[in-house]
Residue frames as a rotation matrix with the C-alpha (Angstrom) as fourth column:
UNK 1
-0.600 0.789 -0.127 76.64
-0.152 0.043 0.987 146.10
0.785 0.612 0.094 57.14
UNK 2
-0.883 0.454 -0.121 73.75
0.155 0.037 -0.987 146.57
-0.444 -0.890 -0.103 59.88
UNK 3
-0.213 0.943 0.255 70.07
0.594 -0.082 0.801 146.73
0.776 0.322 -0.542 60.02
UNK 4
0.543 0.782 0.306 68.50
0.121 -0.434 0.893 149.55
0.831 -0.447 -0.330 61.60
UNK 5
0.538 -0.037 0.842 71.15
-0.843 -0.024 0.538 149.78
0.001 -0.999 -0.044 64.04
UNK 6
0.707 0.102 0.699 72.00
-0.593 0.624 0.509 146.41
-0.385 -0.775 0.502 64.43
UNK 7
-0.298 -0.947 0.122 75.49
-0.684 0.301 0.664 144.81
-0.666 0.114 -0.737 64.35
UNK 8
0.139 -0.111 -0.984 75.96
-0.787 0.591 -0.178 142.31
0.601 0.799 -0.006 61.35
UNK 9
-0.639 -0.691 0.338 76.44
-0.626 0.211 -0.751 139.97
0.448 -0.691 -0.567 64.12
UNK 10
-0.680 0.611 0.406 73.53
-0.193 0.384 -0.903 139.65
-0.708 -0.692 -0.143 65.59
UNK 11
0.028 0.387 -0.922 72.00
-0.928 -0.334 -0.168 139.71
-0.373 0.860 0.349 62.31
UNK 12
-0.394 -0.483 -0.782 73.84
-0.359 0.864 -0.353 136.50
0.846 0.142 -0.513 61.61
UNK 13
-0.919 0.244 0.309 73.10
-0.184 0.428 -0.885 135.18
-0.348 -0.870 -0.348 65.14
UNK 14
-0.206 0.962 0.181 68.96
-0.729 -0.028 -0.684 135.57
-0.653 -0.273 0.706 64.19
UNK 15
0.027 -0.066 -0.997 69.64
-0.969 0.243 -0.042 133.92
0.246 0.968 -0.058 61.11
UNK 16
-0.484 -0.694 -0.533 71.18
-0.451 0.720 -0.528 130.92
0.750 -0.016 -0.661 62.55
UNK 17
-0.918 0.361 0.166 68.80
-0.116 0.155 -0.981 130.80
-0.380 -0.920 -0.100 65.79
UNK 18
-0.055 0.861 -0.506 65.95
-0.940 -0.216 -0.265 131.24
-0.338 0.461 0.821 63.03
UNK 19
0.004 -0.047 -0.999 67.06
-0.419 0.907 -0.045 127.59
0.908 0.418 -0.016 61.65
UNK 20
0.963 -0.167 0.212 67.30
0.018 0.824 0.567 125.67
-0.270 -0.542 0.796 65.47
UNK 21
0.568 -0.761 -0.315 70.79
0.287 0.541 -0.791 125.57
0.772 0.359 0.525 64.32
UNK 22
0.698 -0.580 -0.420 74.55
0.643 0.250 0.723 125.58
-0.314 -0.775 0.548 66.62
UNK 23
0.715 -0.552 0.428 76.89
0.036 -0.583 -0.812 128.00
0.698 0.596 -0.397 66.49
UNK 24
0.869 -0.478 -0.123 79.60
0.144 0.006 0.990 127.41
-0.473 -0.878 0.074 68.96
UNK 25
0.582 -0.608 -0.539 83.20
-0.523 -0.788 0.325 128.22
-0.622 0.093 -0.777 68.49
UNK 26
-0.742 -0.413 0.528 83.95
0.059 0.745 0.665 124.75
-0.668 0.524 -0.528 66.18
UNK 27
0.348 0.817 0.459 80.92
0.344 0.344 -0.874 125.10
-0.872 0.462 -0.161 64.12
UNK 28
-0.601 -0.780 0.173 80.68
0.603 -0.301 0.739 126.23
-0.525 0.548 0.651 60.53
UNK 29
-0.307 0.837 -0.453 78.63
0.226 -0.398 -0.889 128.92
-0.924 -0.376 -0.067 60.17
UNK 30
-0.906 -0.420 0.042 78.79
0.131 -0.183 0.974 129.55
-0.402 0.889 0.221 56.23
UNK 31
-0.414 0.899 0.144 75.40
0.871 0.345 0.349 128.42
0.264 0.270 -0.926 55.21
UNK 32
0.271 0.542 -0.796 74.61
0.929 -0.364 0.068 131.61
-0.253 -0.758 -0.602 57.31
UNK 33
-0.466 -0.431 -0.773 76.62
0.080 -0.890 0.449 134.31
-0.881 0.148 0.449 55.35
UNK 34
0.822 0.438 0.364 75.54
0.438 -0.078 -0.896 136.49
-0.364 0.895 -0.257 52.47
UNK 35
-0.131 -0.747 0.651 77.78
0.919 -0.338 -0.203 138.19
0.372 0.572 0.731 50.00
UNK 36
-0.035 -0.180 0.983 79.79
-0.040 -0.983 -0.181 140.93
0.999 -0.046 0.027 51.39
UNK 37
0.722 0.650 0.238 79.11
-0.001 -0.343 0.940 139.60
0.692 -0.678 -0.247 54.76
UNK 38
0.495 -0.787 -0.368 82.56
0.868 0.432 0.245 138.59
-0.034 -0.441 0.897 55.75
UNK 39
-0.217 -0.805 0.552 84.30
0.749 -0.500 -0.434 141.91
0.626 0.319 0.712 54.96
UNK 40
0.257 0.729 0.634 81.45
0.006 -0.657 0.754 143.65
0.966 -0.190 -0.173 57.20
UNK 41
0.686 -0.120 -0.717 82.47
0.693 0.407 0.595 141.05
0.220 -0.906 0.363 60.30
UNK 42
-0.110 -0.909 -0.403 86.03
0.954 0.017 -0.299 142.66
0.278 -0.418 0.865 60.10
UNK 43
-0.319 0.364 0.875 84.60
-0.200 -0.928 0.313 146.32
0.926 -0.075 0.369 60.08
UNK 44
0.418 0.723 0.550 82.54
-0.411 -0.389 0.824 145.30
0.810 -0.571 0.134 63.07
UNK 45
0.774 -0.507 -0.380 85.40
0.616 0.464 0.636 142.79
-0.146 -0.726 0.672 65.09
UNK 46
-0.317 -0.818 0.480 88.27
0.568 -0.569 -0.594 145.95
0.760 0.085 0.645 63.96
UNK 47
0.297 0.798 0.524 85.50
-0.235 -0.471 0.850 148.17
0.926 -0.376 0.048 66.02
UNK 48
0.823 0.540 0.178 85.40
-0.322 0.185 0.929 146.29
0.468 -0.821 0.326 68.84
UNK 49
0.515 -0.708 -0.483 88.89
0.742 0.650 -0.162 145.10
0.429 -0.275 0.860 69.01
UNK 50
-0.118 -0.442 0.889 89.48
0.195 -0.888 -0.416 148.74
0.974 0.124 0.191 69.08
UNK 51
0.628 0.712 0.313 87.69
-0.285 -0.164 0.944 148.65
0.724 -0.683 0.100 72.57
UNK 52
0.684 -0.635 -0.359 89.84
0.658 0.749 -0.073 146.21
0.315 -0.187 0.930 73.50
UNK 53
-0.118 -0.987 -0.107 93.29
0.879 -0.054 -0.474 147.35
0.462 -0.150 0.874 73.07
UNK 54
0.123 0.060 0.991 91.90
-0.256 -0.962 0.090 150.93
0.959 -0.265 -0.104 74.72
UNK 55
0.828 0.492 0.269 90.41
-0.469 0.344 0.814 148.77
0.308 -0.800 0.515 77.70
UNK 56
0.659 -0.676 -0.330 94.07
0.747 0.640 0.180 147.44
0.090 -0.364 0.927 77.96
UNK 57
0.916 0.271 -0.295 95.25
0.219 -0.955 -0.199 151.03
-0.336 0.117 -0.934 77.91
UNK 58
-0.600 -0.797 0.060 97.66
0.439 -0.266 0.859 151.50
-0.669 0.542 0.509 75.28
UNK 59
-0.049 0.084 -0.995 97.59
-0.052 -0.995 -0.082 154.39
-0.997 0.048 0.053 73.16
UNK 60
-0.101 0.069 0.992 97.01
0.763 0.645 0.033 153.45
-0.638 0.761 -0.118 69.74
UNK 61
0.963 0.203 0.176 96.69
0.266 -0.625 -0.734 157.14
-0.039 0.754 -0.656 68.37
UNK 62
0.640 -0.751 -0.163 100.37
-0.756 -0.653 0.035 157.61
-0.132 0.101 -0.986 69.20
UNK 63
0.121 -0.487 0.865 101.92
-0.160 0.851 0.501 154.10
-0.980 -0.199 0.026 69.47
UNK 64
0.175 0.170 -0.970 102.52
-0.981 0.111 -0.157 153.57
0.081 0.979 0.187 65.51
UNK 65
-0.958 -0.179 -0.224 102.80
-0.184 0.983 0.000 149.97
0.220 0.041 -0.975 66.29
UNK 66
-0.565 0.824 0.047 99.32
0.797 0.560 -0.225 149.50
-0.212 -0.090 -0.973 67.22
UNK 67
-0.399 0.766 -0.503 97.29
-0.837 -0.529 -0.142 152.45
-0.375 0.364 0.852 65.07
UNK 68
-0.032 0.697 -0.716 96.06
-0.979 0.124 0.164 149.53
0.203 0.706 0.679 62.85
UNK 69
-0.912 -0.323 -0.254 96.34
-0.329 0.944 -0.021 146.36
0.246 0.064 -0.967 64.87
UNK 70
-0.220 0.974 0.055 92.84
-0.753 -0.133 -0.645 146.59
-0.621 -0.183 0.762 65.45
UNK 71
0.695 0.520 -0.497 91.82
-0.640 0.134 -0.756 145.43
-0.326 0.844 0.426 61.90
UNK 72
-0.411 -0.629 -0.660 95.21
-0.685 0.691 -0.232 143.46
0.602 0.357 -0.714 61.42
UNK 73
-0.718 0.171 0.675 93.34
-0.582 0.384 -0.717 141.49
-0.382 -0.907 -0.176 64.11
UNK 74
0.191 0.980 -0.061 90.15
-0.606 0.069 -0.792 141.38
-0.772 0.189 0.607 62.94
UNK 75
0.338 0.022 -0.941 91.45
-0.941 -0.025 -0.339 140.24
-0.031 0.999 0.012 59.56
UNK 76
-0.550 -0.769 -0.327 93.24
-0.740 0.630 -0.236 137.67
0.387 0.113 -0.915 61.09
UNK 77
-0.668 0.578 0.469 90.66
-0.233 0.436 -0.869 136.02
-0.707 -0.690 -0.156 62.78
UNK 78
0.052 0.885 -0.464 88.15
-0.567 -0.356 -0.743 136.27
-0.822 0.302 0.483 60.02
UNK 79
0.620 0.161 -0.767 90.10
-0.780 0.024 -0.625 135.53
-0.083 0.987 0.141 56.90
UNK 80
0.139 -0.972 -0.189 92.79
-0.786 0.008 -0.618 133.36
0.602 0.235 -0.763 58.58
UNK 81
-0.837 -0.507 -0.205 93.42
-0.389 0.815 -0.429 131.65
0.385 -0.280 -0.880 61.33
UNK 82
-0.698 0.588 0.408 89.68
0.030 0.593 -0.804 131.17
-0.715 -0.549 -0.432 62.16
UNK 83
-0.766 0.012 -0.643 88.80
-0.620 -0.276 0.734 130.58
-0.168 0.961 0.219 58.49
UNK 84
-0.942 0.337 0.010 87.18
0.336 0.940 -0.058 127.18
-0.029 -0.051 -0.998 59.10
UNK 85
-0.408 0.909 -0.087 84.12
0.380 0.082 -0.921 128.80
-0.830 -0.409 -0.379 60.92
UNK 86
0.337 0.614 -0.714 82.89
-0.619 -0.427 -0.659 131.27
-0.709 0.664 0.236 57.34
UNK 87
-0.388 -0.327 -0.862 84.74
-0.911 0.278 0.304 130.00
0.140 0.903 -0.406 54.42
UNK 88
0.491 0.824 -0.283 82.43
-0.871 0.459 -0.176 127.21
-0.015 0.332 0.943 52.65
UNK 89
0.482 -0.595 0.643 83.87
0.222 0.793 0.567 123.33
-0.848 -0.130 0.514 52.77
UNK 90
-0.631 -0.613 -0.476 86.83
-0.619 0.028 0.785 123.16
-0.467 0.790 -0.397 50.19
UNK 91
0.348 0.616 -0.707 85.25
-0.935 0.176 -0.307 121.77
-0.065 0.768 0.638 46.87
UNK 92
-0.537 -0.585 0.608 86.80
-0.430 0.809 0.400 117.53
-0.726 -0.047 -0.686 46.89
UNK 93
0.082 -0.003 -0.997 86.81
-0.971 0.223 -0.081 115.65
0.223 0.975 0.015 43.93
UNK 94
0.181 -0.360 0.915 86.05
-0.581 0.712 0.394 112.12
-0.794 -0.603 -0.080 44.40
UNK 95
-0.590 -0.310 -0.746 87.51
-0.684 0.683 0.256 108.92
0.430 0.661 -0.615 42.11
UNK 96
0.775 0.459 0.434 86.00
-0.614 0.710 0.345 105.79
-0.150 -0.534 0.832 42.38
UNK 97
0.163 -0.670 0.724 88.21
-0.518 0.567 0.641 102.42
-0.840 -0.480 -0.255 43.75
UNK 98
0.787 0.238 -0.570 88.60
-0.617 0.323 -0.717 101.20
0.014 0.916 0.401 40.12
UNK 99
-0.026 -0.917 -0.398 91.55
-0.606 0.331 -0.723 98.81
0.795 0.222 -0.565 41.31
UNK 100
0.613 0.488 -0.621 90.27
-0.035 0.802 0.596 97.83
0.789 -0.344 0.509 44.14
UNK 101
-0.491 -0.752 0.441 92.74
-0.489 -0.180 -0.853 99.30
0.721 -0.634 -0.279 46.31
UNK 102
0.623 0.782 0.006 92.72
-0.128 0.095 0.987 97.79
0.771 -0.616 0.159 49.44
UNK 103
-0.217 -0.910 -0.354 96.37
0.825 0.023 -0.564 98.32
0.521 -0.414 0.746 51.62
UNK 104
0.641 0.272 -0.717 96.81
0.708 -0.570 0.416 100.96
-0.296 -0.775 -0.559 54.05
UNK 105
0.202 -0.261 0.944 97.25
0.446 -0.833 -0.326 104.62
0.872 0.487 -0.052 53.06
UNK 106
0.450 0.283 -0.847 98.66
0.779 -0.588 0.218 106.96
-0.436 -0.758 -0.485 55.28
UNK 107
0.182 -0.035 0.983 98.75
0.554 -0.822 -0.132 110.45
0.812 0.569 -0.130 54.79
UNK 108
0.966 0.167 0.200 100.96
-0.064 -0.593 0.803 112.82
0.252 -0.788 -0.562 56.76
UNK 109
-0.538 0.538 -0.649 102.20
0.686 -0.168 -0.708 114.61
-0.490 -0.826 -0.278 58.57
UNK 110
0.105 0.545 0.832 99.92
0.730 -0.610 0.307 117.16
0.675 0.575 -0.462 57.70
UNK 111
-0.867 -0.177 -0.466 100.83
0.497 -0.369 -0.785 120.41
-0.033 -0.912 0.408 59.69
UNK 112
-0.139 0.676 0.724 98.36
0.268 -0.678 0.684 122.26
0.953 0.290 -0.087 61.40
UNK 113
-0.969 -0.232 0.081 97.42
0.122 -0.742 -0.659 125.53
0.213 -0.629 0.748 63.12
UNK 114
0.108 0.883 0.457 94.22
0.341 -0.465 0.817 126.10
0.934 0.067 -0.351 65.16
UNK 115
-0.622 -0.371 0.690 93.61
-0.243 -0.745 -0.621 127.63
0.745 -0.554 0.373 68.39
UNK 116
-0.921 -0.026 -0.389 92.32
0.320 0.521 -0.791 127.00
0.223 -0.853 -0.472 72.00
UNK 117
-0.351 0.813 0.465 88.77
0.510 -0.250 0.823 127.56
0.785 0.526 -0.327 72.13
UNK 118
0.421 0.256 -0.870 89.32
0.883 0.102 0.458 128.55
0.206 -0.961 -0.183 76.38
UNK 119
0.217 -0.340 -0.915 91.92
0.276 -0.878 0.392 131.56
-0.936 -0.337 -0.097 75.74
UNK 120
0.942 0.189 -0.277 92.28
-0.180 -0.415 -0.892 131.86
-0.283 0.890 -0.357 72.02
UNK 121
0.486 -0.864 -0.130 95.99
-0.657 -0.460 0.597 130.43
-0.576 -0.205 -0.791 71.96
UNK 122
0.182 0.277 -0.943 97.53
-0.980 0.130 -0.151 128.62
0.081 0.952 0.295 69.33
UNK 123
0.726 0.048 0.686 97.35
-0.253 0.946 0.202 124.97
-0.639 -0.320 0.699 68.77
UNK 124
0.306 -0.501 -0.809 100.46
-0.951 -0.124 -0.283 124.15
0.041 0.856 -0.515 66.38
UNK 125
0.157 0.037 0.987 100.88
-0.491 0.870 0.046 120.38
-0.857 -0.491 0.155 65.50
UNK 126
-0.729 -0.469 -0.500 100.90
-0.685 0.477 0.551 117.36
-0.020 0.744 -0.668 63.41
UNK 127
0.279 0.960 0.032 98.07
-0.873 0.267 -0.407 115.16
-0.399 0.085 0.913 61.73
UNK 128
-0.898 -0.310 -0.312 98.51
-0.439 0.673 0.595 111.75
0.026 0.672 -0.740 60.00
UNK 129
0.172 0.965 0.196 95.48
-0.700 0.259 -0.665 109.95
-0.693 -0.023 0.720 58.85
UNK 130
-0.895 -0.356 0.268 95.29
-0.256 0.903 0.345 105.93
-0.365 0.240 -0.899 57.96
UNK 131
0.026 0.967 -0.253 93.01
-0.950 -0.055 -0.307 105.21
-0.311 0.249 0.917 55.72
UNK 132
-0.589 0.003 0.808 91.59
0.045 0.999 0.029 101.07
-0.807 0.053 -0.588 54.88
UNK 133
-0.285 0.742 -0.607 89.59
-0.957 -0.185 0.224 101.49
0.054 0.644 0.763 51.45
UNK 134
0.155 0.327 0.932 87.12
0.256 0.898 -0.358 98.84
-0.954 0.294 0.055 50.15
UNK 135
-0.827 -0.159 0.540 86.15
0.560 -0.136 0.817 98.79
-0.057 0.978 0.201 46.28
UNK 136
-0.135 0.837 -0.531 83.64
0.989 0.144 -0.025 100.53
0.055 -0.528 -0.847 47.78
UNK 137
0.201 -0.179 -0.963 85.07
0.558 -0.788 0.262 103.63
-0.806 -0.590 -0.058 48.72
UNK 138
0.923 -0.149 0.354 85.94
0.105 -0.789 -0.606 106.85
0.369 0.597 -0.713 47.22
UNK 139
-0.268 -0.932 -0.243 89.38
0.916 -0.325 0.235 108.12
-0.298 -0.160 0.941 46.78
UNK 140
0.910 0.366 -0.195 90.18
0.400 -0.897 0.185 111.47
-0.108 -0.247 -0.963 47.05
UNK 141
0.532 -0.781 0.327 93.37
0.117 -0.315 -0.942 113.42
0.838 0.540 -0.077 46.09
UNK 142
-0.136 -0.322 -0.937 96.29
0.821 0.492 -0.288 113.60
0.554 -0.809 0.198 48.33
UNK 143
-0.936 -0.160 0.314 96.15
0.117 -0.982 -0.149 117.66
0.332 -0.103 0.938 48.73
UNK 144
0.310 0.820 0.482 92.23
-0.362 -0.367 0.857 117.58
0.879 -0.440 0.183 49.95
UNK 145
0.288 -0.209 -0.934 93.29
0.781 0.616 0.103 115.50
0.554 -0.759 0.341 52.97
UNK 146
-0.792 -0.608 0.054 95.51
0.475 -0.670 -0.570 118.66
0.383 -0.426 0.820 53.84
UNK 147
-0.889 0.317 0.331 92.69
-0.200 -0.918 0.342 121.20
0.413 0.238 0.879 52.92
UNK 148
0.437 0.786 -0.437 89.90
0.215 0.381 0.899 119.21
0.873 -0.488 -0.003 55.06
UNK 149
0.178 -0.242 -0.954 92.05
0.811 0.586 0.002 119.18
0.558 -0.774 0.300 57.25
UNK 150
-0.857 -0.495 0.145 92.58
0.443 -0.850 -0.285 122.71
0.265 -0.180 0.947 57.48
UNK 151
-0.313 0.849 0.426 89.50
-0.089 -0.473 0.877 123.51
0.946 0.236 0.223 57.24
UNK 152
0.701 0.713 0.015 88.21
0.045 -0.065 0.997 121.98
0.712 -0.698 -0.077 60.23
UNK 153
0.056 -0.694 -0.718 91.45
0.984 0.162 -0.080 122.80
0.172 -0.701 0.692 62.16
UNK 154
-0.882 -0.249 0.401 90.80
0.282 -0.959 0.026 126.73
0.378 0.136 0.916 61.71
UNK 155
0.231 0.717 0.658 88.66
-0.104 -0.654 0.749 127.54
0.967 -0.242 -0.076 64.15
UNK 156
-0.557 -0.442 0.703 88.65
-0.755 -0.082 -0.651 128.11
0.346 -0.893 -0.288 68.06
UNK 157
0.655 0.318 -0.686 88.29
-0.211 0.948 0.239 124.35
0.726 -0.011 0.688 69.40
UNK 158
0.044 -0.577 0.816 89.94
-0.915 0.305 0.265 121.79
-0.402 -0.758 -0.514 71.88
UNK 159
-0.641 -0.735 -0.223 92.13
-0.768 0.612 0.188 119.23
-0.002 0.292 -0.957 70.30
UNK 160
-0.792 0.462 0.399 89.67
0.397 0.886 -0.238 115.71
-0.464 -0.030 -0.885 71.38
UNK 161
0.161 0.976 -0.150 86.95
0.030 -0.157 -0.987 117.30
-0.987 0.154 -0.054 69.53
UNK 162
0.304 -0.128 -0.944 88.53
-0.867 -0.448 -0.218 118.81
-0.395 0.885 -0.247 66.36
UNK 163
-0.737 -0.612 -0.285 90.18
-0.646 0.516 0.563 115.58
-0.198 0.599 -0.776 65.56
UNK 164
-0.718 0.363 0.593 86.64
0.365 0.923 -0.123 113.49
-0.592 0.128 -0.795 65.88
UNK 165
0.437 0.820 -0.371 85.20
-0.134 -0.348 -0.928 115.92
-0.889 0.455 -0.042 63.58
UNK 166
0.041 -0.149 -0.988 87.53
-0.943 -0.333 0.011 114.96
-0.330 0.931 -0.155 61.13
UNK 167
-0.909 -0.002 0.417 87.35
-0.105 0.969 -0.224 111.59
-0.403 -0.248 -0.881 61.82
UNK 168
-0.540 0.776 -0.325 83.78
0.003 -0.384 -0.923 112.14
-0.842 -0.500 0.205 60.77
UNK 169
0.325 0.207 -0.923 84.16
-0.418 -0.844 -0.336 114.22
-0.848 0.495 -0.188 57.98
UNK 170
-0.532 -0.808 -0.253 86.39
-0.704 0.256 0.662 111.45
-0.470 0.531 -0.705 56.47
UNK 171
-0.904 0.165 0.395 84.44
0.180 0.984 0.001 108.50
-0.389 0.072 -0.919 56.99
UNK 172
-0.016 0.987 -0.161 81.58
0.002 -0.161 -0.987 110.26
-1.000 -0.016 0.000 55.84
UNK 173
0.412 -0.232 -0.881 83.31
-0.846 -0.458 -0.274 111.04
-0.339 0.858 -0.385 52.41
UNK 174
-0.597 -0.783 -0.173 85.46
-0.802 0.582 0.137 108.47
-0.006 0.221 -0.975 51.98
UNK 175
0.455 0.881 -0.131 83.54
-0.890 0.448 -0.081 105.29
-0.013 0.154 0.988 53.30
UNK 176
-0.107 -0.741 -0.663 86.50
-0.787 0.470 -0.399 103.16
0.607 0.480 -0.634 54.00
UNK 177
0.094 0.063 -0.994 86.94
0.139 0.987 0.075 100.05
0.986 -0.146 0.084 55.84
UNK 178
-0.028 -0.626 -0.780 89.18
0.999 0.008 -0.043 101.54
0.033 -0.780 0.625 58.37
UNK 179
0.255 -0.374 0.892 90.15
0.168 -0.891 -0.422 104.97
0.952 0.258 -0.164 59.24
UNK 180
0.607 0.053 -0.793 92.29
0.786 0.109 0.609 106.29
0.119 -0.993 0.025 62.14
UNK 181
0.450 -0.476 0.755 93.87
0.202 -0.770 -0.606 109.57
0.870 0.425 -0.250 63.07
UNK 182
0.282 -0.195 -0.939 96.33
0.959 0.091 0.269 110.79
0.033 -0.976 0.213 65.04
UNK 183
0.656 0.198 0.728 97.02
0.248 -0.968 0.040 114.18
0.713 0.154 -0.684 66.27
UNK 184
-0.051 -0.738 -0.673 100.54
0.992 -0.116 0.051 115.86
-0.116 -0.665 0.738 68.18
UNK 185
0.376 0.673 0.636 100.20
0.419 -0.736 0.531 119.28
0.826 0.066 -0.559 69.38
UNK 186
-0.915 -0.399 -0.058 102.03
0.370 -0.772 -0.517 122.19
0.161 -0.494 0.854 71.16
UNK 187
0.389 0.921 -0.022 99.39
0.828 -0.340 0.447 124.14
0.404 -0.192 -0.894 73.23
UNK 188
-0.318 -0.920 0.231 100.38
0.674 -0.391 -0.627 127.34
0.667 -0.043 0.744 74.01
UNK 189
0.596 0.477 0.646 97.62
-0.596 -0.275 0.754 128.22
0.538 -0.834 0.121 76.83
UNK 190
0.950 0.032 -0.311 100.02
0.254 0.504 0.826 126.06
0.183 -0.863 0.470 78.28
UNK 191
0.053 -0.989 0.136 103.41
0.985 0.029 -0.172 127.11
0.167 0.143 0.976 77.20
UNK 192
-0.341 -0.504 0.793 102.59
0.470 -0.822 -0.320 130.80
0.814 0.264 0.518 77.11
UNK 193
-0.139 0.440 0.887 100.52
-0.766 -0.615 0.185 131.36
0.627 -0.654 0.423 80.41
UNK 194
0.861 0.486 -0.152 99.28
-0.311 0.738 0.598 128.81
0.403 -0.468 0.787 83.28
UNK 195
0.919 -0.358 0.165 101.55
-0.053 0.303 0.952 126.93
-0.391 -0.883 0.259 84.16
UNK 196
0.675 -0.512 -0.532 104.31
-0.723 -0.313 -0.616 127.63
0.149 0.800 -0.581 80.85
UNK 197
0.124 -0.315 0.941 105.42
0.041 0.949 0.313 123.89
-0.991 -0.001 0.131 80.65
UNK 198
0.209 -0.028 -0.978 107.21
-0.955 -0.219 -0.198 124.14
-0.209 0.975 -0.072 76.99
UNK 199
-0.878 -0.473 -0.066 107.57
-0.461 0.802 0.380 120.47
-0.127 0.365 -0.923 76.97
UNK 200
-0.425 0.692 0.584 104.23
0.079 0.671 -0.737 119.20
-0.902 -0.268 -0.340 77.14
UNK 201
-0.765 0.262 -0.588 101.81
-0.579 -0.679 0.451 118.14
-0.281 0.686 0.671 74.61
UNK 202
-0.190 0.736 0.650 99.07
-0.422 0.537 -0.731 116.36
-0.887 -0.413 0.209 73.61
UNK 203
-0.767 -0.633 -0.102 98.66
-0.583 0.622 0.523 113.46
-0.268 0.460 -0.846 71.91
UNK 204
-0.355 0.902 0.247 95.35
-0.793 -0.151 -0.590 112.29
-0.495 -0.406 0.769 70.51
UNK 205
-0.893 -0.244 -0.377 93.61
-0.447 0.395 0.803 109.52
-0.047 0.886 -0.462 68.52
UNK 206
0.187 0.719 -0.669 90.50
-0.978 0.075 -0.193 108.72
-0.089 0.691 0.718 66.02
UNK 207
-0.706 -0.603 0.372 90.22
-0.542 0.798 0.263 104.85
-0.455 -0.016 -0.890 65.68
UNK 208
-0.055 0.981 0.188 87.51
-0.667 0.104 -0.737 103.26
-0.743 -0.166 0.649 63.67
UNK 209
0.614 0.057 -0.788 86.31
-0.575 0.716 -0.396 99.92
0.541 0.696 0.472 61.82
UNK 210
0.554 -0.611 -0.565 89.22
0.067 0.710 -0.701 98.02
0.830 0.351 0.435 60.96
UNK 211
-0.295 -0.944 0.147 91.80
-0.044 -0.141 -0.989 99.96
0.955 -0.298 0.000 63.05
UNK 212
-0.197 0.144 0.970 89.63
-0.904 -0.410 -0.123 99.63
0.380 -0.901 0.211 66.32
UNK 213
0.793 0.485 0.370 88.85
-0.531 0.847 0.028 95.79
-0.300 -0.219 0.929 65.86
UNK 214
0.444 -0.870 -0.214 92.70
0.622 0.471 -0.625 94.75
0.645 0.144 0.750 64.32
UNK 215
0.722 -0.643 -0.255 95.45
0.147 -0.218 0.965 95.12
-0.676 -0.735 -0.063 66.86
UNK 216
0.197 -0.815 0.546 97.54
0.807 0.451 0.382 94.09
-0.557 0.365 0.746 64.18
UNK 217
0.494 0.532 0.687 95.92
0.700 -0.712 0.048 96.92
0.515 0.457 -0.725 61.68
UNK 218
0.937 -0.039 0.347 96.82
-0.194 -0.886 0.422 99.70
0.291 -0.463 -0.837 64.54
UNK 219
0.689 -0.710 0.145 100.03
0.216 0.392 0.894 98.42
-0.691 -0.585 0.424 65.31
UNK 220
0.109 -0.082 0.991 101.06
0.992 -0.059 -0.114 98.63
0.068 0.995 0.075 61.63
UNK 221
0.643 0.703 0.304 99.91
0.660 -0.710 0.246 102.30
0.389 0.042 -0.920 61.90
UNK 222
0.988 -0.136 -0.071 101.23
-0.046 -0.707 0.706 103.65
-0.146 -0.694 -0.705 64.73
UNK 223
0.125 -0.909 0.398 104.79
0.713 0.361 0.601 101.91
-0.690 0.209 0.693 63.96
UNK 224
-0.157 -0.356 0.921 105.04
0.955 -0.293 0.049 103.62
0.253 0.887 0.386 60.18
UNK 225
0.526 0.033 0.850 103.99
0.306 -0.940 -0.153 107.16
0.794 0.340 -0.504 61.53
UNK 226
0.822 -0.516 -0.239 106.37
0.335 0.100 0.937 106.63
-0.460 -0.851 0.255 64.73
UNK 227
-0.084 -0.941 0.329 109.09
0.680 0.187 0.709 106.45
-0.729 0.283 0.624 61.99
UNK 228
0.435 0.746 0.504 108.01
0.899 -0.323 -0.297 109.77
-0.058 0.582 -0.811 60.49
């Protein structure tokens, strides 16, 4: 889909530059798509990937492995592993604390896949997220946790960011006492290129409220998802 000419892309870009708004490679641009505009993207990133895999010169009219990895690209990127950036927040049902919970939840691991925001390589890892309610708070099923979490883990990003946007995203919903996440992670800009260290990884963590002012509180924590 194009105006006059003009990629569906930039289209979207004017949109988005028309509001003052951010679009880097962690944002979510949704708010910014119309219907029909997501099937256009892959038409216009299948295009260009096509450029690509020429500009790496492999034959793609004879290679029957890559006639259509263009668009198997494109799709993937769009509808998949960088799903976060179009696809609208998951819908989350909240409960109120009618019991008064107030004990530490933790939830996890939760796996997830997202991808280096410096070479495009995957991040593949493990979440766990402690949560302190009041009678205050909302509760929230255990299956959105995941599906937040996906969400903002599909897109190109760098690990200390993506986790304090969900850190964020929680306490913003939720409203608990406490909340703390942690995040393990296989980088494969490091394993598959650079310096291709398959042992390393990176270890990250989200600490707020309760769990940044109780030692005891984070101790607790880290112990029960140690033994995970």
């Amino acid at each position: 889909m194009e105006q006059e000419g003009i990629p569906l892309s930039a289209v979207i870009r004017k949109r988005i530059q028309a509001k003052k708004a951010r679009f880097h490679a962690n944002d979510n641009i949704s708010a910014f798509l119309k219907p029909g505009d997501l099937d256009a993207l892959v038409d216009e990133v299948a295009n260009k990937m096509q450029g690509v895999l020429e500009s790496l010169v492999i034959d793609t009219k004879n290679d029957h492995n890559t006639k259509n990895t263009s668009r198997r690209v494109a799709k993937m990127f769009i509808n998949e592993v960088f799903s976060g950036r179009y696809m609208e927040q998951p819908s989350l049902t909240k409960f109120p604390n009618v019991s008064a919970l107030n004990e530490l939840m933790i939830i996890g691991p939760i796996t997830v896949r997202s991808a280096c925001s410096h070479h495009l390589c995957p991040i593949m890892g493990r979440v766990w997220i402690g949560v302190l309610p009041s009678k205050a708070s909302a509760l929230i099923g255990l299956s959105k946790y995941s599906r937040l979490t996906e969400w903002v883990m599909c897109r190109p990003q760098i690990q200390e960011e993506a986790v304090v946007e969900l850190a964020d995203m929680l306490e913003d919903k939720i409203k608990p006492i406490g909340l703390a996440i942690v995040m393990d992670a296989d980088h494969f800009c490091m394993q598959w290129r650079g310096v291709k260290d398959r042992d390393s990884k990176m270890v990250n963590s989200v600490m707020r409220g309760a769990f940044l002012k109780d030692s005891s509180l984070r101790r607790e924590f880290l112990s029960l998802i140690d033994k995970r």
